[in-house]
C-alpha positions as CSV (number, residue, x, y, z in Angstrom):
1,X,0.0,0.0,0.0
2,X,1.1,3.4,-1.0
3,X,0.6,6.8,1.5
4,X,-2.6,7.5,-0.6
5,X,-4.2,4.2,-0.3
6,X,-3.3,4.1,3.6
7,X,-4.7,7.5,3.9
8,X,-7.8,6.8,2.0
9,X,-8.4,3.5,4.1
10,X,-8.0,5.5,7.3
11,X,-10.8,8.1,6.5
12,X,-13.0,4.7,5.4
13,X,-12.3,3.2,8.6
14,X,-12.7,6.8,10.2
15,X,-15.8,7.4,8.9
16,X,-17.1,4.0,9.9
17,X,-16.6,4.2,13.3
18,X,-18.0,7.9,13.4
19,X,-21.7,6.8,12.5
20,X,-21.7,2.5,13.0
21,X,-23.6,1.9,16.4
22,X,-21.3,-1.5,17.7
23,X,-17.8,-2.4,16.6
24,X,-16.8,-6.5,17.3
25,X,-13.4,-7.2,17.4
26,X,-12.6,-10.6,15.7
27,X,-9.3,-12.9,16.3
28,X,-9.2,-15.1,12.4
29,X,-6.7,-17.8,13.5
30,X,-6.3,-19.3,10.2
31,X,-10.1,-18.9,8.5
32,X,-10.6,-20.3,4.8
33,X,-11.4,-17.7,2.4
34,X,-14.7,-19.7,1.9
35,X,-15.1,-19.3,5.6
36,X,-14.9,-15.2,5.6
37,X,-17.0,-15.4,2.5
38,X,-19.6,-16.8,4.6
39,X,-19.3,-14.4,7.1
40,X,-19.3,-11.6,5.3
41,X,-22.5,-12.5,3.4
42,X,-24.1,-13.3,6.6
43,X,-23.4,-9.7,8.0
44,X,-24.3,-8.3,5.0
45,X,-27.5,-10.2,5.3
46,X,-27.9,-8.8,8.8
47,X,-27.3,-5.1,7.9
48,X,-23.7,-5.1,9.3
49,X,-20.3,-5.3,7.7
50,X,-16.9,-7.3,8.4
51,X,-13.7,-5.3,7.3
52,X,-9.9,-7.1,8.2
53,X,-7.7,-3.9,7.9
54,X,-4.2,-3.6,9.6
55,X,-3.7,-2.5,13.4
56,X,-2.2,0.4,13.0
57,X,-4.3,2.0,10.4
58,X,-7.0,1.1,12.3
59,X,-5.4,2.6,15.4
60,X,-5.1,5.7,13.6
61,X,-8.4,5.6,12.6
62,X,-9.9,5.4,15.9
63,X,-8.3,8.3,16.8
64,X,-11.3,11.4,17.3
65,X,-14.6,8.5,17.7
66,X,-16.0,7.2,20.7
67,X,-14.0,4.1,20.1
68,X,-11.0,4.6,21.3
69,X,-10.2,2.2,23.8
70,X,-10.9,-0.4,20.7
71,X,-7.0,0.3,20.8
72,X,-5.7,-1.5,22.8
73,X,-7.9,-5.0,21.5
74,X,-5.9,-4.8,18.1
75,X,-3.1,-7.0,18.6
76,X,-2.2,-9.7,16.0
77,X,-5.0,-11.3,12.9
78,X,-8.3,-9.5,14.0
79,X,-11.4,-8.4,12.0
80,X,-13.3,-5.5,12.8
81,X,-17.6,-6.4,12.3
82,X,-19.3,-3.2,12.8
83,X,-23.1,-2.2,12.5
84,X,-25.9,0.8,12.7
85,X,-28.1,-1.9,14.7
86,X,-25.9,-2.4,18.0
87,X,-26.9,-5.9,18.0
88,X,-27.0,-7.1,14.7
89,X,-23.0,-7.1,14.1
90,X,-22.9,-8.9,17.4
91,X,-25.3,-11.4,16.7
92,X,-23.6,-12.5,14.0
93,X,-20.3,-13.0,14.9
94,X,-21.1,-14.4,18.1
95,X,-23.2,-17.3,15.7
96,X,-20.4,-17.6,13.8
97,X,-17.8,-18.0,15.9
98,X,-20.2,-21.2,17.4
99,X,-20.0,-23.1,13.9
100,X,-15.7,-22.8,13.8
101,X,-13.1,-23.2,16.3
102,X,-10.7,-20.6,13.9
103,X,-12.8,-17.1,14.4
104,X,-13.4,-15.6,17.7
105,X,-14.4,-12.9,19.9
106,X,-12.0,-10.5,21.7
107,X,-14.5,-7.9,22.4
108,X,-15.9,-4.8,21.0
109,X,-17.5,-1.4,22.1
110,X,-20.9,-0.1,21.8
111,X,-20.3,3.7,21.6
112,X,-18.3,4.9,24.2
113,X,-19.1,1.9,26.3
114,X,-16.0,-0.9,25.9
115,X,-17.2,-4.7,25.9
116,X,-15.4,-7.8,26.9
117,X,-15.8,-10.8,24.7
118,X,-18.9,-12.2,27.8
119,X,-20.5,-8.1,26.9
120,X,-20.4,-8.7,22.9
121,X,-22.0,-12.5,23.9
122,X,-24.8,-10.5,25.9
123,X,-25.3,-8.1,23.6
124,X,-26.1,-10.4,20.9
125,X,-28.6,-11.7,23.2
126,X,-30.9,-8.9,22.7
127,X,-33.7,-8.7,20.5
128,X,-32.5,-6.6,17.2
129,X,-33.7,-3.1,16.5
130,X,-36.8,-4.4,14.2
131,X,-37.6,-7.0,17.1
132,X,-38.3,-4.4,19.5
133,X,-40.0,-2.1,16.9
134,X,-42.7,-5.3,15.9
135,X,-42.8,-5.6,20.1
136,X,-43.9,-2.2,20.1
137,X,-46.4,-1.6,17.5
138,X,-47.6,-4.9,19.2
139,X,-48.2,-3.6,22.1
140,X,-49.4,-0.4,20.4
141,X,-52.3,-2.4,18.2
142,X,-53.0,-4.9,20.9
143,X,-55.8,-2.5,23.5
144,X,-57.6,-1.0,19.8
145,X,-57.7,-5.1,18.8
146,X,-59.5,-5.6,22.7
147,X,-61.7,-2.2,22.3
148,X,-62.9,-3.5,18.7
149,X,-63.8,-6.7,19.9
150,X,-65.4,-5.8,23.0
151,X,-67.8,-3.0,21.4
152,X,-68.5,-5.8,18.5
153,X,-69.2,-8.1,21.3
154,X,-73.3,-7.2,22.8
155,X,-74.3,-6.9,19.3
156,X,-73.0,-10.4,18.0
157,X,-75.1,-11.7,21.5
158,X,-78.0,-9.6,19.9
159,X,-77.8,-11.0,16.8
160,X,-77.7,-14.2,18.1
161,X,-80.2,-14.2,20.1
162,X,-82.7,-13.2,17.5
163,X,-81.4,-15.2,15.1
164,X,-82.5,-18.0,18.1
165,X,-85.7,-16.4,18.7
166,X,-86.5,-16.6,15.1
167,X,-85.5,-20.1,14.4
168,X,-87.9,-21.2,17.5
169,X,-90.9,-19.2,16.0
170,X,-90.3,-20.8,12.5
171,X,-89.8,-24.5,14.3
């Protein structure tokens, strides 16, 4: 890599970390190209994206964003899986790293907040961003479902009840 390209992938990186919610520090120990192939298209599935970049642009990067004390996690082959969702980047890699024995989890930060490898594991234990947004319309819809059905309620007993009364008339 030349000055430029180093300088260009240190604004990328830059600018990542200055609007991505979660950043997921990865250890590969020896991962197939097949293997990061499938990760990557599984965090591009989930909305998040896996970059391997080296430490020290990286550390340069970080330098200005909230996650600076990243820094000190980026010692040796890691990966950096980042995400606007703070759980969906998390959620992956935390899945992934079950299936292979050659990928895992150092830690991360969430903002300003720095995680341990058993904080990422938590984290991905929430419910995702659109999880908690069906929960809430849910919840939302759920008392004008009970209101509808309450107020249909005495006139389906009306109705029935004629209905009954007219039935034993023509009988």
């Amino acid at each position: 890599m030349d000055r430029a390209q180093k300088a260009e992938a240190v604004a990328e990186l830059n600018a990542t970390f200055n609007e991505v919610g979660v950043v997921v520090v990865t250890r590969n120990l020896g991962m197939t190209v097949a293997q990061s192939t499938v990760l990557r298209n599984k965090m591009r599935e989930a909305g998040a994206t896996y970059k391997v970049s080296k430490n020290k642009l990286a550390k340069i990067a970080l330098d200005g964003t909230d996650y600076g004390s990243l820094g000190e996690l980026l010692v040796g082959p890691v990966g950096l899986a980042s995400s606007i969702d703070p759980v969906a980047a998390a959620k992956v890699a935390i899945d992934f790293a079950k299936t292979t024995d050659k990928f895992e989890i150092v830690g991360g930060a969430m903002g300003a907040q720095a995680l341990d490898a058993n904080g990422v594991k938590a984290l991905a234990s929430l419910p995702s961003l659109d999880e908690l947004r069906a929960k809430l319309v849910g919840l939302l819809v759920a008392p004008a479902t009970k209101l509808a059905t309450i107020t249909q309620a005495p006139a389906a007993q009306i109705a029935r009840v004629l209905s009954a009364h007219a039935e034993k008339e023509a009988a």
